[in-house]
PAVOKOL-860572 format. One record per residue (C-alpha): residue number from 0; residue in three letters; z, x, y. Coordinates in nm, 2 decimals, decimal comma. Example, Ala and Ser with C-alpha at 12.3 -4.5 7.8 and 13.67 -1.06 7.14 Angstrom:
REM PAVOKOL-860572
node resi: 0; resn: ALA; z: 0,78; x: 1,23; y: -0,45
node resi: 1; resn: SER; z: 0,71; x: 1,37; y: -0,11
REM end
This chain:
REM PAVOKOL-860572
node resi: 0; resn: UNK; z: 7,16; x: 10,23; y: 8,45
node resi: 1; resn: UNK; z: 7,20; x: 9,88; y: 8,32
node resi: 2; resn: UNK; z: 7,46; x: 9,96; y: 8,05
node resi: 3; resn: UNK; z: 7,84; x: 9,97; y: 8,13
node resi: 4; resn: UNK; z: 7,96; x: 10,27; y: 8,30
node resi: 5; resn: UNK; z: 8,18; x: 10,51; y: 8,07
node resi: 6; resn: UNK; z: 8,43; x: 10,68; y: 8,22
node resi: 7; resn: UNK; z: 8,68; x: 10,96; y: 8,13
node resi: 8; resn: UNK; z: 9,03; x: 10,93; y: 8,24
node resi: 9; resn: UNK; z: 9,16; x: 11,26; y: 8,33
node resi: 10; resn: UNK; z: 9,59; x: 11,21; y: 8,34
node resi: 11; resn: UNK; z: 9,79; x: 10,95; y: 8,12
node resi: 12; resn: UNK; z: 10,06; x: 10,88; y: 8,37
node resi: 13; resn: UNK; z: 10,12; x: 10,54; y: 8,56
node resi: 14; resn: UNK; z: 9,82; x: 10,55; y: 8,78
node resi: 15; resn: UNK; z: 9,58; x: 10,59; y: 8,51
node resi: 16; resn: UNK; z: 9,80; x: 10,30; y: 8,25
node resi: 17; resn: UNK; z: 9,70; x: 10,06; y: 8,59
node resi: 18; resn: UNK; z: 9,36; x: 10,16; y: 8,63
node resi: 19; resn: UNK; z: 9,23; x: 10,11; y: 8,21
node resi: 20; resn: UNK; z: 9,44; x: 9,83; y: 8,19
node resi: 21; resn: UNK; z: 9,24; x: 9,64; y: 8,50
node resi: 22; resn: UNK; z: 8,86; x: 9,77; y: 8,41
node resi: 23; resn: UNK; z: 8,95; x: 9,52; y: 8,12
node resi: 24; resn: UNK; z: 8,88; x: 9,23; y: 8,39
node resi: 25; resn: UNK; z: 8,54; x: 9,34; y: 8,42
node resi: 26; resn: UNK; z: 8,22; x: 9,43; y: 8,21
node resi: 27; resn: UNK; z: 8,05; x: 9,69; y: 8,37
node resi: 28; resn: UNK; z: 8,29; x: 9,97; y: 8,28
node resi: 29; resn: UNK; z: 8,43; x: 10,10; y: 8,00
node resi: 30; resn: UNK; z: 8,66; x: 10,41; y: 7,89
node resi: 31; resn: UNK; z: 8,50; x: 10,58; y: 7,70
node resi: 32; resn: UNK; z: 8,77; x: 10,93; y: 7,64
node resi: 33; resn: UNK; z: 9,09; x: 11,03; y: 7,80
node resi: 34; resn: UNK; z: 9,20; x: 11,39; y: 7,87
node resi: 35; resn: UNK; z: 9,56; x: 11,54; y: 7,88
node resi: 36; resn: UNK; z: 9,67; x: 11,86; y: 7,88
node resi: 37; resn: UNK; z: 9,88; x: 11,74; y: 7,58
node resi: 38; resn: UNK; z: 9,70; x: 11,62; y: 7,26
node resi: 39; resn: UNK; z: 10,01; x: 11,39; y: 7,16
node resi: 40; resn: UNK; z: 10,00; x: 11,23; y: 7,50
node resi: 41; resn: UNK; z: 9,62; x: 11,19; y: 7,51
node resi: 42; resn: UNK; z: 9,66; x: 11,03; y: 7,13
node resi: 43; resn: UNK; z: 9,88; x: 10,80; y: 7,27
node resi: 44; resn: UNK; z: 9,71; x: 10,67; y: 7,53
node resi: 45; resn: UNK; z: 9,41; x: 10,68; y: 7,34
node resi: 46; resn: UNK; z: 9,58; x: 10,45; y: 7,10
node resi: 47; resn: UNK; z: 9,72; x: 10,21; y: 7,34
node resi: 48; resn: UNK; z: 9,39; x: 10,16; y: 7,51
node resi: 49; resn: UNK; z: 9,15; x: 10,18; y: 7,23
node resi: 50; resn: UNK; z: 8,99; x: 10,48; y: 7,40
node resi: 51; resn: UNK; z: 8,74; x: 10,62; y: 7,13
node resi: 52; resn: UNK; z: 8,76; x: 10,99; y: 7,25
node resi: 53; resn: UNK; z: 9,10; x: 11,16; y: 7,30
node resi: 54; resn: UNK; z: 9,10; x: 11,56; y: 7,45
node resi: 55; resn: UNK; z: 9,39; x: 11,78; y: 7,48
node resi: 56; resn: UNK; z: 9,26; x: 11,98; y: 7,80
node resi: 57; resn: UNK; z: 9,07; x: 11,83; y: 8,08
node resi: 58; resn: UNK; z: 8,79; x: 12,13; y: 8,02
node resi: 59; resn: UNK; z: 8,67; x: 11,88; y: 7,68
node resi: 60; resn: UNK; z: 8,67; x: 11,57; y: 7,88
node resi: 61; resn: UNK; z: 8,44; x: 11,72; y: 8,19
node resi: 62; resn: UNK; z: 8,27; x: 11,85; y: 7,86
node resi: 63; resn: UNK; z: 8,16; x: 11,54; y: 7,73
node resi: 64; resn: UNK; z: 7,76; x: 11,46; y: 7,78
node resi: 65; resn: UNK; z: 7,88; x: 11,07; y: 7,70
node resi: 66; resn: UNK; z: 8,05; x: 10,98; y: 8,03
node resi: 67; resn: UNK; z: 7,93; x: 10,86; y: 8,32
node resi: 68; resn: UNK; z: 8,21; x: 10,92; y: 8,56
node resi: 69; resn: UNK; z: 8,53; x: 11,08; y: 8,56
node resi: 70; resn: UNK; z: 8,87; x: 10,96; y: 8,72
node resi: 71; resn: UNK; z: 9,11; x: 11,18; y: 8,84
node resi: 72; resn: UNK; z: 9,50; x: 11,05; y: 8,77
node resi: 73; resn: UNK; z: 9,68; x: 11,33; y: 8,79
node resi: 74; resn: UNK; z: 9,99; x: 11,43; y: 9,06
node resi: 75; resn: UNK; z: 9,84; x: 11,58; y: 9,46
node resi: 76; resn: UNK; z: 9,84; x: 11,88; y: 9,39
node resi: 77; resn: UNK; z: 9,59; x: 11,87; y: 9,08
node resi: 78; resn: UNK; z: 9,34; x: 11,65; y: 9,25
node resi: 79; resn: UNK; z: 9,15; x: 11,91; y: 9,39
node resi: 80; resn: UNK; z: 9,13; x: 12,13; y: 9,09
node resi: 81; resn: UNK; z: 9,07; x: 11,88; y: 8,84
node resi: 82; resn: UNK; z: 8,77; x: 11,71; y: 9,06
node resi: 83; resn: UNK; z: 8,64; x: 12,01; y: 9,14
node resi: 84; resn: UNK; z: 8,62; x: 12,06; y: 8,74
node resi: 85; resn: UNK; z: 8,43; x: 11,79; y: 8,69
node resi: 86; resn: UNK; z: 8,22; x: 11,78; y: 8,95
node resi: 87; resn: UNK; z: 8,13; x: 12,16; y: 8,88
node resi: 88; resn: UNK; z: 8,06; x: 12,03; y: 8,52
node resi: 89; resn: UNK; z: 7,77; x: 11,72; y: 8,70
node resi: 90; resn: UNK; z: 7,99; x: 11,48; y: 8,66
node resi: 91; resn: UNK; z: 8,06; x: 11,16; y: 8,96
node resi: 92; resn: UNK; z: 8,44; x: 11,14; y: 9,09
node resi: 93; resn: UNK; z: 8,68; x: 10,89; y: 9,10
node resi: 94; resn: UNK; z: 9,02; x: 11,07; y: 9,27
node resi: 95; resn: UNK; z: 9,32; x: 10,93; y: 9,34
node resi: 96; resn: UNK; z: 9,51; x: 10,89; y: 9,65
node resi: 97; resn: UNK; z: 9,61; x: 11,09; y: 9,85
node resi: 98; resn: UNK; z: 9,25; x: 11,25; y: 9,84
node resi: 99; resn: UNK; z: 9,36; x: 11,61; y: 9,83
node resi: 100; resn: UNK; z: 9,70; x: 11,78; y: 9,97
node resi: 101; resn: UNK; z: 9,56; x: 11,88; y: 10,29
node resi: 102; resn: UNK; z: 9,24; x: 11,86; y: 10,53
node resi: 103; resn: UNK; z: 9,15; x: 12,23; y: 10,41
node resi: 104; resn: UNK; z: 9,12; x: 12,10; y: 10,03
node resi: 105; resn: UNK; z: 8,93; x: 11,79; y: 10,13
node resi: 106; resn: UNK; z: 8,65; x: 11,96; y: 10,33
node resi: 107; resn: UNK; z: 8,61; x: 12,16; y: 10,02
node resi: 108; resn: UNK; z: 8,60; x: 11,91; y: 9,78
node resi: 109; resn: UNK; z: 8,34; x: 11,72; y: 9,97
node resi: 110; resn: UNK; z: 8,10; x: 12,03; y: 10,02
node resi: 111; resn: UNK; z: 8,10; x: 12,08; y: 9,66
node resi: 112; resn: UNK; z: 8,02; x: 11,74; y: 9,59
node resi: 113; resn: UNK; z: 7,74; x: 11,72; y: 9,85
node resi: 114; resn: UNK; z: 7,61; x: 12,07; y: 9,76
node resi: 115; resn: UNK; z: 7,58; x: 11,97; y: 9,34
node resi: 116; resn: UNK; z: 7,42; x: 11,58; y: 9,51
node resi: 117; resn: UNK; z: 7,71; x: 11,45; y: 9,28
node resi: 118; resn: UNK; z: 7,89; x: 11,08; y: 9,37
node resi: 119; resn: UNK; z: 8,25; x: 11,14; y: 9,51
node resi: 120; resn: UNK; z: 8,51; x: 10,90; y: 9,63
node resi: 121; resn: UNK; z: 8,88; x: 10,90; y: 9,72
node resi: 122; resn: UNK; z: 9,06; x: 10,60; y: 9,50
node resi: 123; resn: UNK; z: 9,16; x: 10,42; y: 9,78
node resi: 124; resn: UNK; z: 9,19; x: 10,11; y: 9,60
node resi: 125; resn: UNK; z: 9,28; x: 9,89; y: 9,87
node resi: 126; resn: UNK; z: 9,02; x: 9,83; y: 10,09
node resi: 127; resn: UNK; z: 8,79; x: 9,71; y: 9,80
node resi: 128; resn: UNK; z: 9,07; x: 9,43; y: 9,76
node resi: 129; resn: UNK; z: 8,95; x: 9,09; y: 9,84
node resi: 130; resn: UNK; z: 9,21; x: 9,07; y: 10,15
node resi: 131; resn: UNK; z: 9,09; x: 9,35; y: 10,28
node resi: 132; resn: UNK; z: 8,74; x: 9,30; y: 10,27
node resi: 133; resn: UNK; z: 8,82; x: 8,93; y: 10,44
node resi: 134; resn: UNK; z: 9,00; x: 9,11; y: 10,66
node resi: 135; resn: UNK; z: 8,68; x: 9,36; y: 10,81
node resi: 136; resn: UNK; z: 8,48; x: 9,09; y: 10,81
node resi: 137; resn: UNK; z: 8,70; x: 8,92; y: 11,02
node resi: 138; resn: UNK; z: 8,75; x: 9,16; y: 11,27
node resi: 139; resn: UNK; z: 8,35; x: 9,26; y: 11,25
node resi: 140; resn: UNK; z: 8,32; x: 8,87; y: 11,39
node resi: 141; resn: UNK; z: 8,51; x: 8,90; y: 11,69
node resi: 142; resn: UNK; z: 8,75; x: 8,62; y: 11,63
node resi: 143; resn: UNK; z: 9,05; x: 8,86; y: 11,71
node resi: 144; resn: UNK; z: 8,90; x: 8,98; y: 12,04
node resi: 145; resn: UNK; z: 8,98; x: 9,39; y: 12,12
node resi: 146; resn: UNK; z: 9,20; x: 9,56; y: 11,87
node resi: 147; resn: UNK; z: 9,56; x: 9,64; y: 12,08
node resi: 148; resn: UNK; z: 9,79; x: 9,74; y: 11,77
node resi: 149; resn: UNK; z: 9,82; x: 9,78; y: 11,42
node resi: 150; resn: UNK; z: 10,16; x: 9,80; y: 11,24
node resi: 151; resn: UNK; z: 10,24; x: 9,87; y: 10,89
node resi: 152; resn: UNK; z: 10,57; x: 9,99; y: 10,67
node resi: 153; resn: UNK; z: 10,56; x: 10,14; y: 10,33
node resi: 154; resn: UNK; z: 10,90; x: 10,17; y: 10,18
node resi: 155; resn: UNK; z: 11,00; x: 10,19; y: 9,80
node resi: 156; resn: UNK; z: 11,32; x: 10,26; y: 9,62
node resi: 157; resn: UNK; z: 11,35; x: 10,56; y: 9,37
node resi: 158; resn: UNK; z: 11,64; x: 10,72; y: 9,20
node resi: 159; resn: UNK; z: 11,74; x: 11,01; y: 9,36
node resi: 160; resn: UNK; z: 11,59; x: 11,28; y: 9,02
node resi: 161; resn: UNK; z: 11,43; x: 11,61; y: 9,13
node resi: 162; resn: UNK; z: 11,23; x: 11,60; y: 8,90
node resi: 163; resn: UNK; z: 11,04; x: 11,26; y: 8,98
node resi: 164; resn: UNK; z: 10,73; x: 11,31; y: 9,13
node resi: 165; resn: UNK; z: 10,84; x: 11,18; y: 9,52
node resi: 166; resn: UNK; z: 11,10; x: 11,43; y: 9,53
node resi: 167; resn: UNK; z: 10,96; x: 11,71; y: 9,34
node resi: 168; resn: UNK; z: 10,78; x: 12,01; y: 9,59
node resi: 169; resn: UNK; z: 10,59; x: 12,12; y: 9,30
node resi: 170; resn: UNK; z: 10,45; x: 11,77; y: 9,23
node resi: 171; resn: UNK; z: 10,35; x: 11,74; y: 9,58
node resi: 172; resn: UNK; z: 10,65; x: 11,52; y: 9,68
node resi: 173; resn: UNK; z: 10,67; x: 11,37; y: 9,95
node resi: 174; resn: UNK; z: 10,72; x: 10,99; y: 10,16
node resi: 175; resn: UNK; z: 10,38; x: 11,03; y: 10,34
node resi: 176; resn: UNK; z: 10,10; x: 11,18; y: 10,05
node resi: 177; resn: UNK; z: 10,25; x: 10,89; y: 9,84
node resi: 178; resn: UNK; z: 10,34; x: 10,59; y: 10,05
node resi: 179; resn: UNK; z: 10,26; x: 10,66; y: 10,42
node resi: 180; resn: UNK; z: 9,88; x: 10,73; y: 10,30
node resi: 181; resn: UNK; z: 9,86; x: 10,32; y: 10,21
node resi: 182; resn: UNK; z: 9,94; x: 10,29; y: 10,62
node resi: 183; resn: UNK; z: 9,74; x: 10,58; y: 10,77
node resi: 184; resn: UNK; z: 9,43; x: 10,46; y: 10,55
node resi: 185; resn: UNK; z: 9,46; x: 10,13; y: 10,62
node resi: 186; resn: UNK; z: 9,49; x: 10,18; y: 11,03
node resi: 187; resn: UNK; z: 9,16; x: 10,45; y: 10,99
node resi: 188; resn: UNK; z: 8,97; x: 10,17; y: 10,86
node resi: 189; resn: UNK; z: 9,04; x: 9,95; y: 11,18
node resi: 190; resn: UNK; z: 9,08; x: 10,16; y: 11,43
node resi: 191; resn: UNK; z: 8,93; x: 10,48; y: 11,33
node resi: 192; resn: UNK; z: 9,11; x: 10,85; y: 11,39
node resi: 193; resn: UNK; z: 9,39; x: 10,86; y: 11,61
node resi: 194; resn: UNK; z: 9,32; x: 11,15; y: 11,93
node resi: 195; resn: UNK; z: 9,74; x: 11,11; y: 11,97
node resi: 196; resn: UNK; z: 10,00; x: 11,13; y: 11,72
node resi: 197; resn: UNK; z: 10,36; x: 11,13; y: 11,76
node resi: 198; resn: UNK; z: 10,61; x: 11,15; y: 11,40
node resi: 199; resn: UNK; z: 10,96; x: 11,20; y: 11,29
node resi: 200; resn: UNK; z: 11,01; x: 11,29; y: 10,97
node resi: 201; resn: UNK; z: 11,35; x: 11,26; y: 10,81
node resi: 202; resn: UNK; z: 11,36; x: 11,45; y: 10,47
node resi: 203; resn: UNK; z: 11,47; x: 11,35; y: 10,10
node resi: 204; resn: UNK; z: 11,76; x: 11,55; y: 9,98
node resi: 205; resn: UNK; z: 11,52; x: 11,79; y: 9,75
node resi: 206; resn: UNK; z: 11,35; x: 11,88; y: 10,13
node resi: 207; resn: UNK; z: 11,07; x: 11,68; y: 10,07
node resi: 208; resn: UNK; z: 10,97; x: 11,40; y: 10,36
node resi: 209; resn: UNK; z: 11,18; x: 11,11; y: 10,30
node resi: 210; resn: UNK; z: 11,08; x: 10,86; y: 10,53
node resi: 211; resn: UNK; z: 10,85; x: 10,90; y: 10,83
node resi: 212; resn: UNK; z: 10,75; x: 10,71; y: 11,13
node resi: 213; resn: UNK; z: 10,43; x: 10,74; y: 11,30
node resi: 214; resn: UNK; z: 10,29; x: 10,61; y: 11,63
node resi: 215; resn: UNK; z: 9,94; x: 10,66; y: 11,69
node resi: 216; resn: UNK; z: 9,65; x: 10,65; y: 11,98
node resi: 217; resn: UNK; z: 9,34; x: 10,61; y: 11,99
node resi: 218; resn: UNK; z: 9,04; x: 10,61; y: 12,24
node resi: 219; resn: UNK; z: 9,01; x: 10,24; y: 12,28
node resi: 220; resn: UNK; z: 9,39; x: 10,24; y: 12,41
node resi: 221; resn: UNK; z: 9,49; x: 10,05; y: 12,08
node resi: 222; resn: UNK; z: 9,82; x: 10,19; y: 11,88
node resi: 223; resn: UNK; z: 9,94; x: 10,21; y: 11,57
node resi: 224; resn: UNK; z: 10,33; x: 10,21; y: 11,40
node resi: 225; resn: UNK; z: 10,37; x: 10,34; y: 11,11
node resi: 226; resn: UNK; z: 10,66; x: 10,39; y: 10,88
node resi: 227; resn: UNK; z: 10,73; x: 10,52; y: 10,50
node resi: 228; resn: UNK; z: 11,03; x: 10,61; y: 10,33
node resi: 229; resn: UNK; z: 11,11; x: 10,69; y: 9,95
node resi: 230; resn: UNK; z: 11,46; x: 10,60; y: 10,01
node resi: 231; resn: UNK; z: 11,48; x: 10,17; y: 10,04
node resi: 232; resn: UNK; z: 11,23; x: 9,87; y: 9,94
node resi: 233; resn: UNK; z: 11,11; x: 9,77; y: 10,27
node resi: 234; resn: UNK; z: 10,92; x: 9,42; y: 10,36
node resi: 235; resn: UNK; z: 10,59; x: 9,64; y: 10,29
node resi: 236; resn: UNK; z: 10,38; x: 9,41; y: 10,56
node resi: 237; resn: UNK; z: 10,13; x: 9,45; y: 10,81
node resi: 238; resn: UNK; z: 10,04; x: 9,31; y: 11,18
node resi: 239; resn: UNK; z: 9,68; x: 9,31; y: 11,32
node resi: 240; resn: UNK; z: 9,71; x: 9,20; y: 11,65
node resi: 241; resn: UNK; z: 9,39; x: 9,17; y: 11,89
node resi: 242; resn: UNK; z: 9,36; x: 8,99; y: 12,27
node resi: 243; resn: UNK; z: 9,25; x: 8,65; y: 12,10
node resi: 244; resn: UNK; z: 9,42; x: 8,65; y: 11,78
node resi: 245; resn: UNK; z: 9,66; x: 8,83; y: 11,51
node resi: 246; resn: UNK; z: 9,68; x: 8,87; y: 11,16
node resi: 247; resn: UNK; z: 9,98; x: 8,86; y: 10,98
node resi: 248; resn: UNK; z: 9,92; x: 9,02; y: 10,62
node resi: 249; resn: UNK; z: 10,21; x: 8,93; y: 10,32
node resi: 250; resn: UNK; z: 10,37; x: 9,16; y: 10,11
node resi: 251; resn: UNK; z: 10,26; x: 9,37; y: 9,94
node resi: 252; resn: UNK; z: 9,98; x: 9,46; y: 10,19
node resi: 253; resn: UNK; z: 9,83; x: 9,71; y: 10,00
node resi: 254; resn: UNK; z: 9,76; x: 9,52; y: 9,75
node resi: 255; resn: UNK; z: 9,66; x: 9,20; y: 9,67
node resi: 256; resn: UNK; z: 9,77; x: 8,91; y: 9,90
node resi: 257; resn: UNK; z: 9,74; x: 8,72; y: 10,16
node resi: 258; resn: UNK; z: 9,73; x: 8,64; y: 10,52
node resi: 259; resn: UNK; z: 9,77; x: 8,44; y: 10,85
node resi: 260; resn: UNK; z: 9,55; x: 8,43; y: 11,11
node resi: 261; resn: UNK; z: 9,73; x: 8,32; y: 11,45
node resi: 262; resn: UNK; z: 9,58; x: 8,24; y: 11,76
node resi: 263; resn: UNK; z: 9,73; x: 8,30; y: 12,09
node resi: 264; resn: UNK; z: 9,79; x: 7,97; y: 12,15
node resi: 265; resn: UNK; z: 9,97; x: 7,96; y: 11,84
node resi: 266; resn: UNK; z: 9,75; x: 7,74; y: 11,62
node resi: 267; resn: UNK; z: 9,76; x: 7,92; y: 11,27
node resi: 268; resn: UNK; z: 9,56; x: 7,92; y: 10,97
node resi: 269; resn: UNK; z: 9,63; x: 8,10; y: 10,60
node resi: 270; resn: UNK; z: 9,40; x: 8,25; y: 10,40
node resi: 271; resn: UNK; z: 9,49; x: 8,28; y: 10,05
node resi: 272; resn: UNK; z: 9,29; x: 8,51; y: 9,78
node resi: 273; resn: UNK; z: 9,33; x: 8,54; y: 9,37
node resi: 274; resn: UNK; z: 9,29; x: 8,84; y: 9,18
node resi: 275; resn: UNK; z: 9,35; x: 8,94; y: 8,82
node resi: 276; resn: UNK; z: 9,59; x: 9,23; y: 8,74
node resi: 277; resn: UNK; z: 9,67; x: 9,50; y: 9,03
node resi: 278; resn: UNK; z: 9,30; x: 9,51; y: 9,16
node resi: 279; resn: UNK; z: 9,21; x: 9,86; y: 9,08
node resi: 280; resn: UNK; z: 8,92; x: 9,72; y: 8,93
node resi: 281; resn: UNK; z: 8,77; x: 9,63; y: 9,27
node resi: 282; resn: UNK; z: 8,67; x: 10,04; y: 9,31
node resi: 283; resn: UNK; z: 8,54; x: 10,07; y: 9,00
node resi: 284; resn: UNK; z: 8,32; x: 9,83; y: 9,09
node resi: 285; resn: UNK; z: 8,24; x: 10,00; y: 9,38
node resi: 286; resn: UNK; z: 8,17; x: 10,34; y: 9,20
node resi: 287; resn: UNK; z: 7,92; x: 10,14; y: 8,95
node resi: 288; resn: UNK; z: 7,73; x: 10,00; y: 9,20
node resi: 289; resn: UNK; z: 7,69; x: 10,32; y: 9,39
node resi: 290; resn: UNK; z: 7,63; x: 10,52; y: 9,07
node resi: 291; resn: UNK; z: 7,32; x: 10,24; y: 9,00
node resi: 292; resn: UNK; z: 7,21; x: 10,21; y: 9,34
node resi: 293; resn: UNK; z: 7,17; x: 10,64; y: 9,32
node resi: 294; resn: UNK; z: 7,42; x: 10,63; y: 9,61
node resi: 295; resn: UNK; z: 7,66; x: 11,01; y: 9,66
node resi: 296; resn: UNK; z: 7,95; x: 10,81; y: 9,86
node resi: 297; resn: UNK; z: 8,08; x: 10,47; y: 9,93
node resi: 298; resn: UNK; z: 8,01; x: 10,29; y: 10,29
node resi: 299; resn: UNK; z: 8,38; x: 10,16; y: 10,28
node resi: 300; resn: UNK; z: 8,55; x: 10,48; y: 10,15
node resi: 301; resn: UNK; z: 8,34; x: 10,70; y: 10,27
node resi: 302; resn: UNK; z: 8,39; x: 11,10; y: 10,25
node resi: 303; resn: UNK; z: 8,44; x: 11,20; y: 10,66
node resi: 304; resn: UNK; z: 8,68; x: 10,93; y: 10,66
node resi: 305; resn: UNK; z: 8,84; x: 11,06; y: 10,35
node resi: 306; resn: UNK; z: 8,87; x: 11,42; y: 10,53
node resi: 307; resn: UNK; z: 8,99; x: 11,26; y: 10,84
node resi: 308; resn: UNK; z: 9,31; x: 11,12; y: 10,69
node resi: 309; resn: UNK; z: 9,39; x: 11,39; y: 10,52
node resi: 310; resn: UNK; z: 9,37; x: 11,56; y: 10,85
node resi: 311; resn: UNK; z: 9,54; x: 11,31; y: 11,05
node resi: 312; resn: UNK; z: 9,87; x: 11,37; y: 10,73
node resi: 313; resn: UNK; z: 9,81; x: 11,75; y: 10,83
node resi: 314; resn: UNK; z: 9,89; x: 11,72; y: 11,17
node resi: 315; resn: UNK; z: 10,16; x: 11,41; y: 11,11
node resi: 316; resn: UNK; z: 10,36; x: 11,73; y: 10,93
node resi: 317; resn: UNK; z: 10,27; x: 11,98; y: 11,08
node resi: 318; resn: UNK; z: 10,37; x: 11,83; y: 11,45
node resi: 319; resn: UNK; z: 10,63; x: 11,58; y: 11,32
node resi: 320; resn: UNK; z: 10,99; x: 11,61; y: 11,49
node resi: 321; resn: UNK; z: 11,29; x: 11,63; y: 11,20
node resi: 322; resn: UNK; z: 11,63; x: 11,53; y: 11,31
node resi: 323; resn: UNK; z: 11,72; x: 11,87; y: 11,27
node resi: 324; resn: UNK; z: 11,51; x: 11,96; y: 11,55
node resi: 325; resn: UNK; z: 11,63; x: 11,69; y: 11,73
node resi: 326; resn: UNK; z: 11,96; x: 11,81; y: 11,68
node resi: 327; resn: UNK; z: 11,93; x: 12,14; y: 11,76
node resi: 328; resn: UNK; z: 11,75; x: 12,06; y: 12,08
node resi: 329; resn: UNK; z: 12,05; x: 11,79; y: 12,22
node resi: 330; resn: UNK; z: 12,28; x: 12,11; y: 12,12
node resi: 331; resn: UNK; z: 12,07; x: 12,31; y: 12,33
node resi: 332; resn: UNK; z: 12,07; x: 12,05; y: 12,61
node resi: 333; resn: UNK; z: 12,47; x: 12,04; y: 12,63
node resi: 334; resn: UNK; z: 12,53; x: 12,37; y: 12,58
REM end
């Protein structure tokens, strides 16, 4: 496969705006339709993009004998239908963050991918970010000695609308699926799955989780702290810290910046990295050289990991303390 891939873009909300506009950075992939379940919507974005095929159901687009691979931008709880369409139709799978809405629908996802030999990978977009990939390196040298703590905070502002997405049940709403997977990721990828986890979850006035902090353990003996919430714009920065050295990563770490690398002695040195548009370009990248190289899954996102986190976010709500629990349990310890 030497000519660009083509992809099909399956949603026309924000995600997907981000992802088309940054493939224009690079050569080796193209869009070549878009799918809504709206024909208006899909004409639209067709038109702002250029895109030369517009469907008004996602069935078309998985359809389509002319792409290559198929990108999934639709809200949590479609992911796992709308993959599974295309995959059930041969086509390789892009799907957005948070993989899935639970473990249950990731392990499925993945054994339908393995059992059609299809390409599948979670859109994790960070870790293909040059930062990030620094970053492994860096720890892969030993220069920050044994791994002691990660921490990381994930905190945007929205208006307080039912209907918006973060809020909205239906739409899979939620602090953690949205924001807090950015942290939980990013601490899987150094430090693997946690065997402890301790959370309190505070939730959003539609019931939804709000904001959430997490404390993690793994077998090593390393932590990690973890918070989201939906409700304030927080500093959005992360802290590697090892027995030699630690890394201090800017805002926004998630996406692309940069970092410091400070030495227990205290001698520091920054590392600064340039990027074009949001970087979502990185994983396409990533899925093009897999696709070429006749690869089903991505070394750096692979699919265990991928079922892992959403695992992890399974037990972070299912085991999380509210402050109504709390409440009720200092009642019940005064009374």
């Amino acid at each position: 496969m030497t000519e660009p891939i083509r992809w099909g873009v399956i949603g026309t909300g924000g995600i997907a705006h981000t992802f088309v506009r940054d493939l224009t950075f690079i050569d080796d992939c193209v869009v070549a339709a878009v799918g809504s379940r709206s024909e208006a919507s899909a004409q639209a974005f067709g038109d702002e993009f250029n895109v030369p095929r517009r469907y008004d159901s996602y069935e078309a687009l998985v359809a389509d004998d002319d792409i290559d691979a198929v990108y999934v931008a639709t809200p949590h709880p479609m992911h796992f239908a709308n993959a599974s369409l295309a995959l059930e139709h041969g086509k390789p799978v892009l799907v957005e963050k948070a993989f899935t809405m639970n473990g249950q629908e990731a392990r499925d996802l993945v054994a339908l991918a393995r059992s059609k030999n299809l390409f599948l990978m979670e859109a994790m977009w960070t870790r293909f970010l040059p930062h990030v990939v620094a970053l492994r390196e860096l720890v892969a040298s030993g220069e920050l000695g044994e791994l002691v703590s990660f921490e990381a905070d994930h905190g945007q502002w929205f208006e307080l609308d039912p209907e918006f997405r973060l809020f909205a049940p239906e739409l899979g709403g939620g602090a953690i699926l949205d924001l807090g997977v950015y942290t939980i990721s990013f601490a899987s990828m150094l430090l693997g799955t946690p065997e402890r986890i301790m959370a309190m979850v505070e939730p959003a006035f539609t019931g939804v989780d709000g904001q959430a902090s997490m404390v993690f353990g793994y077998p090593s003996g390393a932590q990690s702290i973890l918070t989201c919430t939906s409700l304030a714009r927080t500093a959005t920065r992360a802290f590697l810290s090892g027995t030699r050295a630690r890394v201090a990563i800017d805002s926004e770490f998630y996406a692309p910046t940069s970092y410091t690398v400070i030495t227990k002695e205290g001698a520091s040195e920054r590392s600064n990295f340039e990027t074009r548009g949001r970087g979502l370009h990185y994983q396409a990248q990533e899925v093009a050289r897999c696709l070429r190289e006749g690869l089903l899954e991505s070394s750096t996102m692979p699919l265990n990991e991928s079922v892992a986190i959403m695992e992890t976010i399974d037990k972070v709500l299912l085991g999380a303390v509210t402050v109504d629990s709390l409440a009720r349990r200092s009642r019940t310890l005064l009374d």
